[in-house]
C-alpha positions as CSV (number, residue, x, y, z in Angstrom):
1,X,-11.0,26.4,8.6
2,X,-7.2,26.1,9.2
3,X,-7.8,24.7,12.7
4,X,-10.0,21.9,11.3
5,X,-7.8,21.0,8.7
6,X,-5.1,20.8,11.6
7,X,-7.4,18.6,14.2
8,X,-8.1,16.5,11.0
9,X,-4.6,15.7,10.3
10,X,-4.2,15.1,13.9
11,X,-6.4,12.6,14.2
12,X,-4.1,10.5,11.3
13,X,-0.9,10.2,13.2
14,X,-0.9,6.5,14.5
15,X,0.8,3.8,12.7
16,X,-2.3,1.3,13.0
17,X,-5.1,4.1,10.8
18,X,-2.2,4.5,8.4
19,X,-1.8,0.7,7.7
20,X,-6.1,0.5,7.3
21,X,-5.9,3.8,5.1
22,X,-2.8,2.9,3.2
23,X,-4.0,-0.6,2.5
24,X,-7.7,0.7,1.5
25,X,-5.5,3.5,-0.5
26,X,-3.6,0.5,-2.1
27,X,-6.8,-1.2,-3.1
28,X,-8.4,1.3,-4.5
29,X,-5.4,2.6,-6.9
30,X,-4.8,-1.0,-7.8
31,X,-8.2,-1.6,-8.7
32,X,-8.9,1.7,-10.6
33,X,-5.0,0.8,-12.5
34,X,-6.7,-2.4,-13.5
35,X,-9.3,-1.1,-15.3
36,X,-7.7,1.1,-17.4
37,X,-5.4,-0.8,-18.8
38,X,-7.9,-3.4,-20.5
39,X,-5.8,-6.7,-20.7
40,X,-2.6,-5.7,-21.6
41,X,-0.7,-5.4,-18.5
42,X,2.9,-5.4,-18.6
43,X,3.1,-5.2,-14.1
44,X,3.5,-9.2,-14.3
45,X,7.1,-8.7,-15.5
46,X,9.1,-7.8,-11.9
47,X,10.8,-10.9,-11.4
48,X,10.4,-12.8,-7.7
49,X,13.4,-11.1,-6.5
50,X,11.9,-7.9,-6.9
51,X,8.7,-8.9,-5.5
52,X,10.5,-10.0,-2.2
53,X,12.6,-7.2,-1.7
54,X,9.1,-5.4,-1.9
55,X,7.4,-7.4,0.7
56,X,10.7,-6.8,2.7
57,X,11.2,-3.0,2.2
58,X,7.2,-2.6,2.6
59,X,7.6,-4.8,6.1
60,X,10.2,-2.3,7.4
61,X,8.1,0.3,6.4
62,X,5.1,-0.9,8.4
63,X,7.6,-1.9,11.8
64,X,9.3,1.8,11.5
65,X,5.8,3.3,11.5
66,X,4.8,0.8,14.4
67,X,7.8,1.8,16.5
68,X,7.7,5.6,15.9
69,X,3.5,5.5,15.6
70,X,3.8,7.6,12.1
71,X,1.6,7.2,10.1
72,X,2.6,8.3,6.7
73,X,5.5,5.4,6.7
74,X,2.8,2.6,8.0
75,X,0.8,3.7,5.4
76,X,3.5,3.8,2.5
77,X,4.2,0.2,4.2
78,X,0.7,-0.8,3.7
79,X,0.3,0.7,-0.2
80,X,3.4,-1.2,-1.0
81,X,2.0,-4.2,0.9
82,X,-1.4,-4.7,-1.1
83,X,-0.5,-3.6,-4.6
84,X,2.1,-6.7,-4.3
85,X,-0.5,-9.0,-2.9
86,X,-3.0,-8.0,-5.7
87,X,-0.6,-7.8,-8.6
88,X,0.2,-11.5,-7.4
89,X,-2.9,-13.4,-6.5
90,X,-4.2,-12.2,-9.8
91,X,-0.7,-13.4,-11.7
92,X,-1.4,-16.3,-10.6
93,X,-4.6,-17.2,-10.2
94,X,-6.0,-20.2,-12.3
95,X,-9.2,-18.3,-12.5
């Protein structure tokens, strides 16, 4: 059992499955967040200036991961990455 969990883990080492898993990860939380906070969401307050230093902290993230192929930074990277995206097509969206 140990040796499976081990080959498992193995196999999630590389910078490009952490950005998929990270960013499906991201979705998921973001979408499951959503839901249970009804319409009274208080995540629209960050100001732009956070926002960008997000996108910029979650862009390093996803080049470190790149350039050491780890895959628990890309990923992190990747979280960061779509939560911001969602939180801000949805802020402002005229739908």
């Amino acid at each position: 059992m140990l040796q499976l969990k081990e080959d498992w883990i193995e196999k999630l080492n590389g910078w490009y499955q952490g950005i998929i898993i990270g960013g499906l990860f991201a979705l998921v939380f973001w979408w499951f967040n959503e839901r249970s906070v009804g319409d009274v969401n208080c995540t629209w307050l960050a100001s732009p200036g956070t926002d960008f230093l997000a996108f910029l902290g979650a862009a390093l993230c996803m080049w470190r991961g790149k350039v050491h192929n780890d895959f628990l930074v890309a990923a992190f990277g990747a979280c960061v990455t779509v939560i911001h995206i969602c939180q801000f097509v949805v802020a402002k969206s005229i739908f």
